[in-house]
ROSE-4610 file (N, C-alpha, C; in Angstrom, 1 decimal, always signed):
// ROSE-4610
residu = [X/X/X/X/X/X/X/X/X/X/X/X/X/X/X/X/X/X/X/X/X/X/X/X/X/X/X/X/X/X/X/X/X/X/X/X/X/X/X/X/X/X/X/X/X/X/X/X/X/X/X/X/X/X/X/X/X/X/X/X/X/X/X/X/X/X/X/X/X/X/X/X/X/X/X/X/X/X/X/X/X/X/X/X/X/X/X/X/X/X/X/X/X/X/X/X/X/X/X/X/X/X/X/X/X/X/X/X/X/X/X/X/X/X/X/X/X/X/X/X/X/X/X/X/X/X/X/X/X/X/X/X/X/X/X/X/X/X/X/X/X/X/X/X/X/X/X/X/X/X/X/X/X/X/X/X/X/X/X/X/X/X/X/X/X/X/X/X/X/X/X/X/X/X/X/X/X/X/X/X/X/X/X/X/X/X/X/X/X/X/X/X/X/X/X/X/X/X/X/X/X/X/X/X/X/X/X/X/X/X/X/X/X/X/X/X/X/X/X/X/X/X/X/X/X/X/X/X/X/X/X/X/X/X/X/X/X/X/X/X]
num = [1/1/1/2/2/2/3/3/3/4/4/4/5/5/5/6/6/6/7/7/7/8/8/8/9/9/9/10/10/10/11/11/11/12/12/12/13/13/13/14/14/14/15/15/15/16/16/16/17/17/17/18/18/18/19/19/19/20/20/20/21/21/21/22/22/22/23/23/23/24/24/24/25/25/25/26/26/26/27/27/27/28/28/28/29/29/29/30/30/30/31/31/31/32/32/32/33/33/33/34/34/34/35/35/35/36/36/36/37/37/37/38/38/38/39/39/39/40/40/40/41/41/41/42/42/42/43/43/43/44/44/44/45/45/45/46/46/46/47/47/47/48/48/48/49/49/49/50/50/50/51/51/51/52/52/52/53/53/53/54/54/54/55/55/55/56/56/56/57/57/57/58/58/58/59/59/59/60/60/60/61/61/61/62/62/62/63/63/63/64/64/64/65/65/65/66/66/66/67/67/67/68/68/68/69/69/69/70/70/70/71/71/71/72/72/72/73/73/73/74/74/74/75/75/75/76/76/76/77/77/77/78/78/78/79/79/79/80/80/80]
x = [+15.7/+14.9/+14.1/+14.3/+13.5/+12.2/+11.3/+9.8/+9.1/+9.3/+8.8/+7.2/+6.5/+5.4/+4.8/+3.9/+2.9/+1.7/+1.4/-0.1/-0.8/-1.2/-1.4/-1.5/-1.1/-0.6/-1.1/-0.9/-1.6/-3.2/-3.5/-4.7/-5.7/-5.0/-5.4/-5.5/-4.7/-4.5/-5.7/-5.9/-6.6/-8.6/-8.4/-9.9/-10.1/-9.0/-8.8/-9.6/-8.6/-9.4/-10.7/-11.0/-13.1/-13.7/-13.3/-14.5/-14.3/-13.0/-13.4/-14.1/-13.9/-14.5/-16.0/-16.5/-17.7/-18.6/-17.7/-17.5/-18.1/-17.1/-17.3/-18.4/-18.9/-20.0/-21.3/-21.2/-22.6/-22.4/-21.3/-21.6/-22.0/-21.7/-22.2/-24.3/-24.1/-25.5/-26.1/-25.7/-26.4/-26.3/-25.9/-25.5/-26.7/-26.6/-27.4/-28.9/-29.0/-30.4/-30.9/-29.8/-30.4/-30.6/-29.8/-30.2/-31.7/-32.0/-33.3/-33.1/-34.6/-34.6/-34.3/-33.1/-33.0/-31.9/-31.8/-30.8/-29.2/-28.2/-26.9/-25.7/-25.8/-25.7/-26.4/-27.5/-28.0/-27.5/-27.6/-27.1/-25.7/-24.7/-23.7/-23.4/-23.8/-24.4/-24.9/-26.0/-26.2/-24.9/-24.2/-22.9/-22.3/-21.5/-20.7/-21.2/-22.4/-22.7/-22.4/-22.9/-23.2/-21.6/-20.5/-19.5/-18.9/-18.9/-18.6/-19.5/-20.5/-21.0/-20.4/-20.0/-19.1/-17.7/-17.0/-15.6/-15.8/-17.0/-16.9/-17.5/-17.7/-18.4/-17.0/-16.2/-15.5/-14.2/-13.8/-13.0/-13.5/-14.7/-15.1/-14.8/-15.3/-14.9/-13.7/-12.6/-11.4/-10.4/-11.3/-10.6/-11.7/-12.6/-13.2/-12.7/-12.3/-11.0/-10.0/-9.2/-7.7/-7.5/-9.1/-9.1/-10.1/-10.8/-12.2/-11.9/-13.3/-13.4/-13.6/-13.1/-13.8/-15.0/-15.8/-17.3/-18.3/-17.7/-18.2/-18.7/-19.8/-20.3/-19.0/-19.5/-18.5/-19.2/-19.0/-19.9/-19.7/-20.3/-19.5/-18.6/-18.5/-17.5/-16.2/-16.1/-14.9/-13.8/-12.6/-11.7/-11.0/-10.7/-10.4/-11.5]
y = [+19.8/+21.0/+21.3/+22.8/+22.7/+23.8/+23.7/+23.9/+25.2/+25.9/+27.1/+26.8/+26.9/+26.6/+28.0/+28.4/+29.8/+29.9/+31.1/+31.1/+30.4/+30.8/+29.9/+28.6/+27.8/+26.4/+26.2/+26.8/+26.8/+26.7/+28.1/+28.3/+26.9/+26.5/+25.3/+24.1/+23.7/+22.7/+23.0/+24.2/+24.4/+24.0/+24.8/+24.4/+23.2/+22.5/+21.1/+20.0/+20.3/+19.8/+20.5/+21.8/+21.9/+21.2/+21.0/+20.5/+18.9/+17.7/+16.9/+16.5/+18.0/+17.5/+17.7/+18.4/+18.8/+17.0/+16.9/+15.3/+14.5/+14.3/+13.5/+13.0/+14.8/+14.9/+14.8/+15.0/+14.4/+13.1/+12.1/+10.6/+10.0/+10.7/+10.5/+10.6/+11.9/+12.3/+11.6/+11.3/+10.5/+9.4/+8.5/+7.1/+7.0/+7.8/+7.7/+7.8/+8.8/+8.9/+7.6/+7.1/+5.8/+4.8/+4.4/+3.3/+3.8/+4.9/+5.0/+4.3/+3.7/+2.9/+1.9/+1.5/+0.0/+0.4/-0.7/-1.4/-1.1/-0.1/-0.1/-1.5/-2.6/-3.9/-4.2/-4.0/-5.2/-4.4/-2.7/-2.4/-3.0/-2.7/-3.1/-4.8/-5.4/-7.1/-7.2/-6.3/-5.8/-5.6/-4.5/-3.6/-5.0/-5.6/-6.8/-7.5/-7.9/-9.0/-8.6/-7.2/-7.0/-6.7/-6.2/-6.1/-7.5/-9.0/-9.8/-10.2/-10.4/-10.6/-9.7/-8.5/-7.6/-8.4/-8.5/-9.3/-10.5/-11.6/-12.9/-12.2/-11.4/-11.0/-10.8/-9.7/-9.0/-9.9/-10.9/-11.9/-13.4/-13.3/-14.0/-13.5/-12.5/-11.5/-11.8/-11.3/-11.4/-13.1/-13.3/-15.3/-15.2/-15.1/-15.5/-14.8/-13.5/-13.0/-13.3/-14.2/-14.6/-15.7/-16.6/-18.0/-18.5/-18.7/-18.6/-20.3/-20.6/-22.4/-22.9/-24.3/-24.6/-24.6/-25.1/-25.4/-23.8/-23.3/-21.5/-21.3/-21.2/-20.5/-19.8/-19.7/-18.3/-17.6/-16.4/-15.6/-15.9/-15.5/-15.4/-14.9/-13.6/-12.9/-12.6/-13.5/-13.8/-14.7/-14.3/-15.4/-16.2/-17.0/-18.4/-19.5]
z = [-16.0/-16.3/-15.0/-13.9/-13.5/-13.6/-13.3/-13.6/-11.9/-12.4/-11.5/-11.5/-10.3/-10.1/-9.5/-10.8/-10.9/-10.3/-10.3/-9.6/-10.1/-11.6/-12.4/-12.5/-12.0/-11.4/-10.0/-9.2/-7.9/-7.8/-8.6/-9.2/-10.0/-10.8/-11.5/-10.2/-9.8/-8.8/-7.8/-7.3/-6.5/-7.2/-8.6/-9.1/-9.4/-9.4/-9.8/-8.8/-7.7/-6.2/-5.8/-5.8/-5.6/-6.8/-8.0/-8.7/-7.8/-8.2/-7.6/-6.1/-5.2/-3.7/-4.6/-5.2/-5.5/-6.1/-7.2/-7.7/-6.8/-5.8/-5.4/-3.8/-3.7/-3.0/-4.1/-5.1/-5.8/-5.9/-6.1/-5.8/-5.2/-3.3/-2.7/-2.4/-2.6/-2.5/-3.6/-4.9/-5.8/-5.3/-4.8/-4.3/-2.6/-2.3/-1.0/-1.7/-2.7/-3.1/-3.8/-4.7/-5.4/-4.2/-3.0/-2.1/-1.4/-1.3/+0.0/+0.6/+1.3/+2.4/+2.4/+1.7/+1.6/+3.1/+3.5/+5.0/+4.1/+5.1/+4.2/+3.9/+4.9/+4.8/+3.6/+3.3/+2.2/+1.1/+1.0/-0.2/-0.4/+0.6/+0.2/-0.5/-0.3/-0.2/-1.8/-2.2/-3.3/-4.5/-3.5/-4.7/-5.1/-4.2/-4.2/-4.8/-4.8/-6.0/-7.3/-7.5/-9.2/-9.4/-8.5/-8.8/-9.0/-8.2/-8.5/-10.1/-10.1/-11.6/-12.6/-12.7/-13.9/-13.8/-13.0/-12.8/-13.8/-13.2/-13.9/-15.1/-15.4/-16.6/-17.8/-17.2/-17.8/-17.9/-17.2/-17.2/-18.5/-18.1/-19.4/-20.5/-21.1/-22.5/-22.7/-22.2/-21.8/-22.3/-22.1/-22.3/-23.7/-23.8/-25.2/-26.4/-26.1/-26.8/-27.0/-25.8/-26.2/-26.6/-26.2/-26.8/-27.2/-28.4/-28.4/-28.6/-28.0/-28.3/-29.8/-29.6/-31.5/-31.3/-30.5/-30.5/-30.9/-30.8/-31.2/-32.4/-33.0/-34.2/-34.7/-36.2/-36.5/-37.5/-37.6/-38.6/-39.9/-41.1/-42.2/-42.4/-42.2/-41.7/-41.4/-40.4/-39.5/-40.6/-40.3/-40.7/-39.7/-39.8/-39.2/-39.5]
């Protein structure tokens, strides 16, 4: 099948890409405004941590979902 590409389409694609540059200049400028004067090394030092802590975080959840221990409470609730 092939697919004729309209103004329309052009058009789209095109408002597609300003909203994201727009996007992703408020990230930025939001992101510079939340660091202030902190040193951009320590922010980054910062990011990395909390990003490493969500990982072990989210990797945890993850295994206590696919395998929960026996030593685990259980609700009333719950079956097993």
């Amino acid at each position: 099948m092939v697919r004729l590409v309209g103004i329309s389409d052009s058009i789209s694609l095109s408002y597609r890409a300003l909203c994201k540059s727009r996007y992703d200049k408020s990230k930025w400028k939001i992101a510079g405004h939340l660091r202030g004067a902190v040193n951009a090394d320590d922010f980054r030092d910062d990011m990395l941590f909390f990003l490493f802590l969500r990982s072990v975080s989210d990797n945890d959840e993850i295994e206590a979902a696919r395998k929960p221990r026996k030593d685990y409470p259980t609700l009333a609730g719950d079956a097993g």
